[in-house]
MDAnalysis code that builds the backbone (N, CA, C; Angstrom):
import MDAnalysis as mda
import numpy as np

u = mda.Universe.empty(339, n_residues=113, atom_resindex=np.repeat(np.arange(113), 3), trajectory=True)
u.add_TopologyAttr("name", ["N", "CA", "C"] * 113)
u.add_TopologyAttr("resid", np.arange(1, 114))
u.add_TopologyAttr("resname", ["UNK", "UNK", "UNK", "UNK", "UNK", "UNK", "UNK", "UNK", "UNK", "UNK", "UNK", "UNK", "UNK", "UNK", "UNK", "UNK", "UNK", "UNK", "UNK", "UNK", "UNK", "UNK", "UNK", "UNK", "UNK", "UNK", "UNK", "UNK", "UNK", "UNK", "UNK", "UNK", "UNK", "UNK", "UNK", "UNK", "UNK", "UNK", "UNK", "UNK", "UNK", "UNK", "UNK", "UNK", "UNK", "UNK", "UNK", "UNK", "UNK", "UNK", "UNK", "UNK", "UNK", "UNK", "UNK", "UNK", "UNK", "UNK", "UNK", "UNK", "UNK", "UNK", "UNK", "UNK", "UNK", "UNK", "UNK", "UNK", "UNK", "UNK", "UNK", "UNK", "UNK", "UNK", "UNK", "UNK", "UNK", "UNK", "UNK", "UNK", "UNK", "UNK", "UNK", "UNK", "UNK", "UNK", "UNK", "UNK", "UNK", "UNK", "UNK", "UNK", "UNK", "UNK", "UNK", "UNK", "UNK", "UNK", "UNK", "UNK", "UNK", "UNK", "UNK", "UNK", "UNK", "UNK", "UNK", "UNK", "UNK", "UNK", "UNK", "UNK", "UNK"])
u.atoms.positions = np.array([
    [0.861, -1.172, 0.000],
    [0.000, 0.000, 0.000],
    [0.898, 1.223, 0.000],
    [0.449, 2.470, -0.944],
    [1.563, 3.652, -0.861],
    [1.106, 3.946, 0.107],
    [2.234, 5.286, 0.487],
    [2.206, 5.496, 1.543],
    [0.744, 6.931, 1.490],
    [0.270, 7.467, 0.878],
    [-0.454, 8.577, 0.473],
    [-2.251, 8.190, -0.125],
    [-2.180, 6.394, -0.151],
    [-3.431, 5.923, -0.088],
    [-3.947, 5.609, 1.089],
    [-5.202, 5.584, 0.746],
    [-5.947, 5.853, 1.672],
    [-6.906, 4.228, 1.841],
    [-7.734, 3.561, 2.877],
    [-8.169, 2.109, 2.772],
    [-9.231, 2.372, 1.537],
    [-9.953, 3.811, 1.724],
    [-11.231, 4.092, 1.165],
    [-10.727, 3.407, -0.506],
    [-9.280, 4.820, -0.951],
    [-8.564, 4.431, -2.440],
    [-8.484, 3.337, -2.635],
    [-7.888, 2.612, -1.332],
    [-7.001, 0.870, -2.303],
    [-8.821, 0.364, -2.451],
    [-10.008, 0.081, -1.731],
    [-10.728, -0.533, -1.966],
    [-11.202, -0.049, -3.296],
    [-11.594, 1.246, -3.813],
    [-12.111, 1.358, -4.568],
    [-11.341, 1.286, -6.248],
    [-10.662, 0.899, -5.844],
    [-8.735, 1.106, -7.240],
    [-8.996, -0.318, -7.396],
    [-9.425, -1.301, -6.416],
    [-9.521, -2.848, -6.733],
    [-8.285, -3.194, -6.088],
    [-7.512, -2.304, -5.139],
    [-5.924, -2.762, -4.539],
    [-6.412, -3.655, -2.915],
    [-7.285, -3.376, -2.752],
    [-7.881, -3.652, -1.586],
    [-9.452, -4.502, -1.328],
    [-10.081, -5.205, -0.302],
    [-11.439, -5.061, 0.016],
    [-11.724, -5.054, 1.606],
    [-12.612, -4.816, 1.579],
    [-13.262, -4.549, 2.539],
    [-12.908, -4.686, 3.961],
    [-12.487, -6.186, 3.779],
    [-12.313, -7.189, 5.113],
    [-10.325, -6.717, 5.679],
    [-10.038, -5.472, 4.709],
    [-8.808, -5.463, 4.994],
    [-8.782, -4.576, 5.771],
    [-10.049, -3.970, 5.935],
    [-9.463, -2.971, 7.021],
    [-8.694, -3.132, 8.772],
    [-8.839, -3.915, 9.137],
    [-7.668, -3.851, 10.002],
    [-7.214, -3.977, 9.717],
    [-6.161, -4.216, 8.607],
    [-4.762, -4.656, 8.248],
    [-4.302, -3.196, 8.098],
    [-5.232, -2.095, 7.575],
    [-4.416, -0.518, 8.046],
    [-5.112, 0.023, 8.896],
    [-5.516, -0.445, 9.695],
    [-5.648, 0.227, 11.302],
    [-4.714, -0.205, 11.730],
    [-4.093, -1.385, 11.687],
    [-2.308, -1.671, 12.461],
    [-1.991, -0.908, 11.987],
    [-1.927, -0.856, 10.345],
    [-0.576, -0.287, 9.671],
    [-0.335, 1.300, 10.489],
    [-1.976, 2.043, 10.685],
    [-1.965, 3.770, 11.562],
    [-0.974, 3.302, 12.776],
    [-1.632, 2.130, 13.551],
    [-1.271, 2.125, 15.117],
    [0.551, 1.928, 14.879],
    [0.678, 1.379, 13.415],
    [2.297, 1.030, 13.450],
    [3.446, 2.542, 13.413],
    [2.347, 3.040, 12.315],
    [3.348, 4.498, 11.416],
    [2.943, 5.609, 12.102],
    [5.070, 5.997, 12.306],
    [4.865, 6.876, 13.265],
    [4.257, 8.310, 12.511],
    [4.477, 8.378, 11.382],
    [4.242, 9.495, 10.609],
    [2.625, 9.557, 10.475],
    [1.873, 8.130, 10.592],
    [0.641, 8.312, 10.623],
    [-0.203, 9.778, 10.970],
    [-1.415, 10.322, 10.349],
    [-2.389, 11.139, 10.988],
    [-2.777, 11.283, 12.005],
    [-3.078, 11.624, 12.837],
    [-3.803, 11.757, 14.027],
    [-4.443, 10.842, 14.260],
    [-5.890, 11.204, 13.532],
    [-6.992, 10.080, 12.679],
    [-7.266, 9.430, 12.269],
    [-7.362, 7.790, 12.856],
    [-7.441, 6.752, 12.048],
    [-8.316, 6.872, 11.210],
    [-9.689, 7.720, 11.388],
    [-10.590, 7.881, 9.592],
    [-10.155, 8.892, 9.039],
    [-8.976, 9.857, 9.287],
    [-8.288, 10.436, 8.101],
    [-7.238, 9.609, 7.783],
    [-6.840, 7.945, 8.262],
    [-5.733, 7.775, 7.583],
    [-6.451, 6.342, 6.876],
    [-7.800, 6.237, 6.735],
    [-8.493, 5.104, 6.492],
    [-9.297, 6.106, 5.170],
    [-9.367, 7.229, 5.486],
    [-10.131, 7.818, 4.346],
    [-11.772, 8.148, 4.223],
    [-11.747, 7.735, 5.402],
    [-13.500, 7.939, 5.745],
    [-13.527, 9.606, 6.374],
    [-15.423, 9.800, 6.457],
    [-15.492, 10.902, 7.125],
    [-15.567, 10.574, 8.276],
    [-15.314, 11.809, 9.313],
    [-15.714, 11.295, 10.550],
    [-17.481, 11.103, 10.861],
    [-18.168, 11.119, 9.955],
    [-19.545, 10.235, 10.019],
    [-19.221, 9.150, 9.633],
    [-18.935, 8.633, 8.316],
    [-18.748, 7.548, 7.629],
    [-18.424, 6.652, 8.623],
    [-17.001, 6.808, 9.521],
    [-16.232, 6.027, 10.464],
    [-17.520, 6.098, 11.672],
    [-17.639, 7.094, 12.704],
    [-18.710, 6.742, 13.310],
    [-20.107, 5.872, 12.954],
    [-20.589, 6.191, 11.640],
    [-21.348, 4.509, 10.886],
    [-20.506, 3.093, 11.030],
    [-19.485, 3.344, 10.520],
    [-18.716, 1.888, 10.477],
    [-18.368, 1.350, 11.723],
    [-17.724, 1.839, 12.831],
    [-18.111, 1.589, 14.458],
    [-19.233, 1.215, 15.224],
    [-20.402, 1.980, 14.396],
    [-21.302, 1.274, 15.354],
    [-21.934, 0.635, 14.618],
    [-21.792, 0.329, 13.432],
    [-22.774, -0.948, 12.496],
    [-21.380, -1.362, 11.386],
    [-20.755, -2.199, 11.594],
    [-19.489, -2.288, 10.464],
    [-20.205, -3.080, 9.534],
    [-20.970, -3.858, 9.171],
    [-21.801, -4.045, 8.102],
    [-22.165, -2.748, 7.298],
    [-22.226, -1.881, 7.563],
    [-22.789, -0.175, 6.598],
    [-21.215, 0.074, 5.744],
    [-19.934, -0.534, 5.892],
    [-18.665, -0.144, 5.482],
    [-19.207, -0.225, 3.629],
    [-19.997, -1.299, 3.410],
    [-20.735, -1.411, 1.756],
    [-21.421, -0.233, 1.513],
    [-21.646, 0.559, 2.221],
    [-22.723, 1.655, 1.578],
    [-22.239, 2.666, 1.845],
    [-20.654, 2.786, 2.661],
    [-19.873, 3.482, 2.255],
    [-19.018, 3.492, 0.528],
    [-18.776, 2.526, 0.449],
    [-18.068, 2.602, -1.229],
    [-19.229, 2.606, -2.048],
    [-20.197, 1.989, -2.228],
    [-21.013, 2.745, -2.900],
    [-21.913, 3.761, -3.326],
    [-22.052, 4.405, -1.884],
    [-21.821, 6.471, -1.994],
    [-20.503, 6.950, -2.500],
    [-19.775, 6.251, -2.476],
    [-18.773, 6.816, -3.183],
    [-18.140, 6.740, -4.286],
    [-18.815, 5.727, -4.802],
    [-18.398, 5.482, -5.895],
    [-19.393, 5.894, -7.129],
    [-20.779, 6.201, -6.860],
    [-21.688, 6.798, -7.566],
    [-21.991, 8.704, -6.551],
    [-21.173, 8.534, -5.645],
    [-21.160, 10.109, -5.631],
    [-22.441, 10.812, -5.162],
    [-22.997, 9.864, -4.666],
    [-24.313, 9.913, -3.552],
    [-23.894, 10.008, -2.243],
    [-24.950, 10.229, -1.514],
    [-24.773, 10.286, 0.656],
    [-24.860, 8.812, 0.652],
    [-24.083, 8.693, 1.546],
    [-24.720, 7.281, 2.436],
    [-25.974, 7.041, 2.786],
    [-26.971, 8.263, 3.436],
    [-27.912, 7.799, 3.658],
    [-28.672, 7.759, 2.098],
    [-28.488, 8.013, 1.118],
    [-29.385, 7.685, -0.235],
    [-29.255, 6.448, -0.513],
    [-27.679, 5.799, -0.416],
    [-27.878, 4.751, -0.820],
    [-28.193, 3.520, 0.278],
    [-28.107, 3.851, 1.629],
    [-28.824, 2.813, 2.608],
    [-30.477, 3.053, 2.151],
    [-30.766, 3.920, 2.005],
    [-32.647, 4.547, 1.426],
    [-32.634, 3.305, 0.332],
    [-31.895, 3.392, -0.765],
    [-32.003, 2.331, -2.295],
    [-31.672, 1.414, -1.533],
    [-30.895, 0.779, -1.253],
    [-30.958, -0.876, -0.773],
    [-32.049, -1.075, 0.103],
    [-32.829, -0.457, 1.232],
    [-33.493, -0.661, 1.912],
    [-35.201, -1.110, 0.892],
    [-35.115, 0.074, 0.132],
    [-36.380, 0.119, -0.787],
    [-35.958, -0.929, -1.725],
    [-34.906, -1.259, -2.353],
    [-34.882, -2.423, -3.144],
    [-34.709, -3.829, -2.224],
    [-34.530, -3.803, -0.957],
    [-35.106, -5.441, -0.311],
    [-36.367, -5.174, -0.367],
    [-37.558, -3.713, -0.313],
    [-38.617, -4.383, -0.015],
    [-38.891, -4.207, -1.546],
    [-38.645, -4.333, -2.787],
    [-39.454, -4.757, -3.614],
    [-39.079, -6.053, -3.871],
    [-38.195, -6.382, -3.701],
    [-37.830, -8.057, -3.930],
    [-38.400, -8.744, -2.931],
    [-39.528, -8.278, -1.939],
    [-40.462, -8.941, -0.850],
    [-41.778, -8.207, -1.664],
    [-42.000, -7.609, -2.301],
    [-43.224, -7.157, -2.946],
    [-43.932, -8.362, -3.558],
    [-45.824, -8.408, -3.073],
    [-46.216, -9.572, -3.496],
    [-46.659, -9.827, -4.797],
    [-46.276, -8.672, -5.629],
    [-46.551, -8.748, -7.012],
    [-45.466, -7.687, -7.624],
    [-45.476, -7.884, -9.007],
    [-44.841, -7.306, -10.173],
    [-45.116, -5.580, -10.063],
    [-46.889, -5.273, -9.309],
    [-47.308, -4.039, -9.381],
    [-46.859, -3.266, -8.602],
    [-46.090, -3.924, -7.126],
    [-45.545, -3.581, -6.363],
    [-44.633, -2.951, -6.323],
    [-43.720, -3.503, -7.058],
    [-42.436, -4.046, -7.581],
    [-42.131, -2.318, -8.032],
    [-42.909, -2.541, -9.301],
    [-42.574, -1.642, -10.030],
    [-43.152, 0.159, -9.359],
    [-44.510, -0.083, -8.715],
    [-44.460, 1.426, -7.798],
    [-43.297, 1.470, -7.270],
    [-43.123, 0.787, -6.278],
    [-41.858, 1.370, -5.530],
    [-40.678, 2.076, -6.429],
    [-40.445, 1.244, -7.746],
    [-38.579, 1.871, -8.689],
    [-39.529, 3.112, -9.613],
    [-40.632, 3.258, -9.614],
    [-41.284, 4.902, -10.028],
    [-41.033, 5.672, -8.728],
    [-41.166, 5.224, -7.709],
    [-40.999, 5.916, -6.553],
    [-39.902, 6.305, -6.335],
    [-38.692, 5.339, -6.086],
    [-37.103, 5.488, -6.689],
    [-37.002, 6.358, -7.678],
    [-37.331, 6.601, -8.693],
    [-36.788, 7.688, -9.784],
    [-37.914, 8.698, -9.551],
    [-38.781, 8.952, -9.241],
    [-39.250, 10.043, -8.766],
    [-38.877, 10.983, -7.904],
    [-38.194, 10.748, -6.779],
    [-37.834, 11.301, -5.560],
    [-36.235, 11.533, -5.446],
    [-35.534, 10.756, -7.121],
    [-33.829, 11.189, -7.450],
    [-33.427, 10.019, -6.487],
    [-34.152, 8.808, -6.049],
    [-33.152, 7.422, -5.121],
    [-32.554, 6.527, -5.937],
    [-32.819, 6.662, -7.218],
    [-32.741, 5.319, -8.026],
    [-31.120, 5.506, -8.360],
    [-30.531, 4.609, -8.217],
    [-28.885, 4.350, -8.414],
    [-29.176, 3.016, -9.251],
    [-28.476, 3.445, -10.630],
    [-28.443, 2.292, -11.570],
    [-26.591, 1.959, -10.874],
    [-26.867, 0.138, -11.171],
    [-25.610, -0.104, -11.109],
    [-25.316, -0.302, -12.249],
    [-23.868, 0.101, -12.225],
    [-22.968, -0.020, -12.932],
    [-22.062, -1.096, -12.824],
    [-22.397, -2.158, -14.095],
    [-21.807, -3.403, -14.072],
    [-20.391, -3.524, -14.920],
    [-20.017, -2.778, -15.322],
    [-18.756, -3.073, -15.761],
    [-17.813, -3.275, -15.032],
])
């Protein structure tokens, strides 16, 4: 890892995932030159990191606010609304809710490449 990346960079560069983050929380607790801030030397905000502390499952909806350039809370809003249409008891369901999604600016197309 350079020394000027960040966990947020290597995950999203493909140098990194997810599950590595302690491996640079040592690396902060190791380097003396380290930041202050382990979420300025991890690359999070200090919300982002306070999310990831108290729910480290939410660390996914950190890179993907960031990587489509949305809040966190928009895209916890889209995953939340897309489990309940995949529990919707019909097709009619289904589909109000992703009019509802692009009505209100929630809808995040993924990007599969």
């Amino acid at each position: 890892m350079s020394e000027t990346a960040t966990f947020v960079d290597a995950v999203l560069d493909g140098r990194a995932l997810p599950e590595d983050i302690d491996d640079f929380i040592e690396t902060w607790h190791e380097s003396p030159d380290a930041p202050d801030s382990v979420s300025k030397f991890l690359g999070l905000t200090p919300d982002e990191y306070a999310l990831w502390v108290e729910h480290p499952e939410s660390l996914r909806f950190v890179f993907a606010a960031r990587k489509h350039r949305r809040s966190v809370s928009e895209i916890r809003d889209v995953a939340t609304a897309a489990a309940a249409a995949a529990r919707a008891e019909n097709d009619g369901e289904a589909k109000k809710l992703l009019a509802w999604l692009k009505q209100t600016g929630r809808y995040v197309p993924i990007d599969r490449s």
